[in-house]
N, C-alpha and C positions, 0 to 999 in steps of 0.2 A: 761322205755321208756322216752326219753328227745326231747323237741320239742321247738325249734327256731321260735319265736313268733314275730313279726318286725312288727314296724309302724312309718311312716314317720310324721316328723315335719309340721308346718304351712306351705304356699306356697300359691302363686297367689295373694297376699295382704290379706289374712283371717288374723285372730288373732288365732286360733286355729285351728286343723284339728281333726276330729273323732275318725278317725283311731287310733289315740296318744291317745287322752283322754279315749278310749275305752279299749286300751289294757291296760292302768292301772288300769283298774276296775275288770280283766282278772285274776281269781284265779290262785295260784302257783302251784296247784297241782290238775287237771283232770282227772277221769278215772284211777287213779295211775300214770300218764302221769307227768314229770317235766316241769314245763313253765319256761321256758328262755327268757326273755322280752328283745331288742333289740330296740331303739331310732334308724331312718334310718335319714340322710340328705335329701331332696328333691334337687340331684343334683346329672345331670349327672355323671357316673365315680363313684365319691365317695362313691353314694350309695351301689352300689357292691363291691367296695373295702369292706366298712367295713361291709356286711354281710358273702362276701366270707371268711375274717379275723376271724368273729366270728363261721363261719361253720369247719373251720380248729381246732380253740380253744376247740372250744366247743364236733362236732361231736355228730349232733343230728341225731335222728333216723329219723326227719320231719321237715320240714323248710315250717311254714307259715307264709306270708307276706301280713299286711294289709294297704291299701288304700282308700282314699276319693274318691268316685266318685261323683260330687254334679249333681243333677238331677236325677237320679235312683232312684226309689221307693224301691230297696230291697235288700237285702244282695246278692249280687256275685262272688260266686266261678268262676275263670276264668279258660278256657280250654287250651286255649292256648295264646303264648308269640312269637313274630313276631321280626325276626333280622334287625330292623328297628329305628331309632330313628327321630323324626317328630313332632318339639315339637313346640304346637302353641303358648305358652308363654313362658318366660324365666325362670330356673330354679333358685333357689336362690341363686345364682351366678352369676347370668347375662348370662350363657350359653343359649340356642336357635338352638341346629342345627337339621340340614332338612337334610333329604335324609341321614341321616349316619346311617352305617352298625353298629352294639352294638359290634358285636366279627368280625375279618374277617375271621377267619376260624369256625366259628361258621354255624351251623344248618341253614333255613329258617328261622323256626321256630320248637318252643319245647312245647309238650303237658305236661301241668298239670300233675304230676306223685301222686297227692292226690287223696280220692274216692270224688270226685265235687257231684257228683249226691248223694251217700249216705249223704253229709253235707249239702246238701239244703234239703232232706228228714230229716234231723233231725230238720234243724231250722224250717222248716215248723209245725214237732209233736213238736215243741217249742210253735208255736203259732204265728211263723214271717214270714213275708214275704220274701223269697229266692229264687232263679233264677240260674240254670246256663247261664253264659256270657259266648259270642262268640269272646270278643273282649276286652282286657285290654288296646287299646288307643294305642298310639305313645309316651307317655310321660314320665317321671321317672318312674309311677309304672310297666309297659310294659318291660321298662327297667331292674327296676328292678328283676323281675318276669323272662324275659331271662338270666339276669347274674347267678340266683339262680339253674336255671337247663341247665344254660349251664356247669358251675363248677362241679353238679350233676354229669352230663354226663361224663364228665371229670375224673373227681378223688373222686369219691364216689358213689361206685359203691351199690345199697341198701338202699341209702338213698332217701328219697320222698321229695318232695318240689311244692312249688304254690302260688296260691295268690287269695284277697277274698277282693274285691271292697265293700264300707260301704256308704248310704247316708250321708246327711249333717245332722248336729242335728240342735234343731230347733233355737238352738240364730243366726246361720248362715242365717237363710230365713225371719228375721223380717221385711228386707226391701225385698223381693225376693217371696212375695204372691202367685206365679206357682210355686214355686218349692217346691219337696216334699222333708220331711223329716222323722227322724227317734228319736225316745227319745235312748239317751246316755244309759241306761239303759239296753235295749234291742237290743242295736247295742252289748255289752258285753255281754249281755247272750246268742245270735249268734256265737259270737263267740267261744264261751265255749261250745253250744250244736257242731259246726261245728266242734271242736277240741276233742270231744269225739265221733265223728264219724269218724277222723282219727283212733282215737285209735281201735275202734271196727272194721275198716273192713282194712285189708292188701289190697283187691281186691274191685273195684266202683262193687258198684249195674248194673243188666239190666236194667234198666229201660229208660222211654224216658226220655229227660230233653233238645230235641232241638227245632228249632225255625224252623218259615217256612220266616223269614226274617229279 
């Protein structure tokens, strides 16, 4: 099994972003699973280019895609990905747009084809705190995350893909004393429990994992 592993660069004036510094901490090899580590731009457009580039090249069995969410308490596997782009800061490019459609003949929206509920049960018997999320934002990673199973839908018929929102670690919150963080550490071991719960389940668990708002 081979699994496309993404995470995006700094962005919003940060010096580093999680996401990045997490997936290098991120073993090559889970579960019997190949990790396929991917650097994304934090930029409209491009992002997807060069995932969709590396899901052609590559043809992994699982495309998951990690993000910074800052403010979140806990690792989130998102459900769905919304054909919307509504970006309230400029990406690093200086791009900015509102109200644009990601694909025009693309979907509404595209659910998560990963088990979300089974990887938050796992980070959780990790010992971390995990969430499924309702809402991956307006921004690159939203973006992201529909370009990734809009192509799915497309031309790879079999293969799963999604996306898994990470707090801020804690050099990001030193002037920032509300907001919660997470040690580097354990954002990667998250991620590696959440990636050997791809591997273990083809089909999400029953269980509950939603919200009443």
């Amino acid at each position: 099994m081979k699994i496309l592993l993404t995470a995006f660069d700094p962005f919003g004036g940060d010096r580093v972003n999680p996401a990045q510094e997490a997936v290098k901490k991120v073993k090559d090899e889970i579960a019997g699973a190949e990790i396929v580590k991917l650097e994304v731009p934090t930029i409209f457009g491009k992002a997807i280019e060069k995932v969709a580039a590396a899901m052609e090249h590559i043809r992994p069995d699982a495309v998951l895609c990690i993000g910074q969410a800052g403010g979140r308490f806990a690792l989130c596997p998102e459900r769905v990905a919304i054909n919307i782009d509504d970006a309230r800061i400029p990406d690093n490019e200086g791009k900015q747009p509102i109200d644009t459609k990601i694909f025009e003949d693309g979907a509404p929206a595209y659910f998560s084809s990963l088990p979300i509920k089974a990887m938050v049960k796992a980070m959780k018997d990790a010992g971390l705190p995990a969430t499924v999320s309702n809402s991956a934002g307006t921004f690159v990673c939203n973006h992201l995350m529909y370009g990734v199973l809009y192509h799915i839908d497309r031309h790879y018929p079999g293969m799963r893909g999604g996306f898994m929102h990470v707090p801020y670690i804690p050099e990001q919150v030193v002037n920032l004393p509300d907001k919660p963080y997470m040690a580097m550490a354990d954002i990667a071991k998250g991620i590696e429990a959440a990636i050997e719960a791809i591997v273990a389940n083809e089909n999400d668990l029953q269980i509950t994992g939603g919200k009443l708002h």
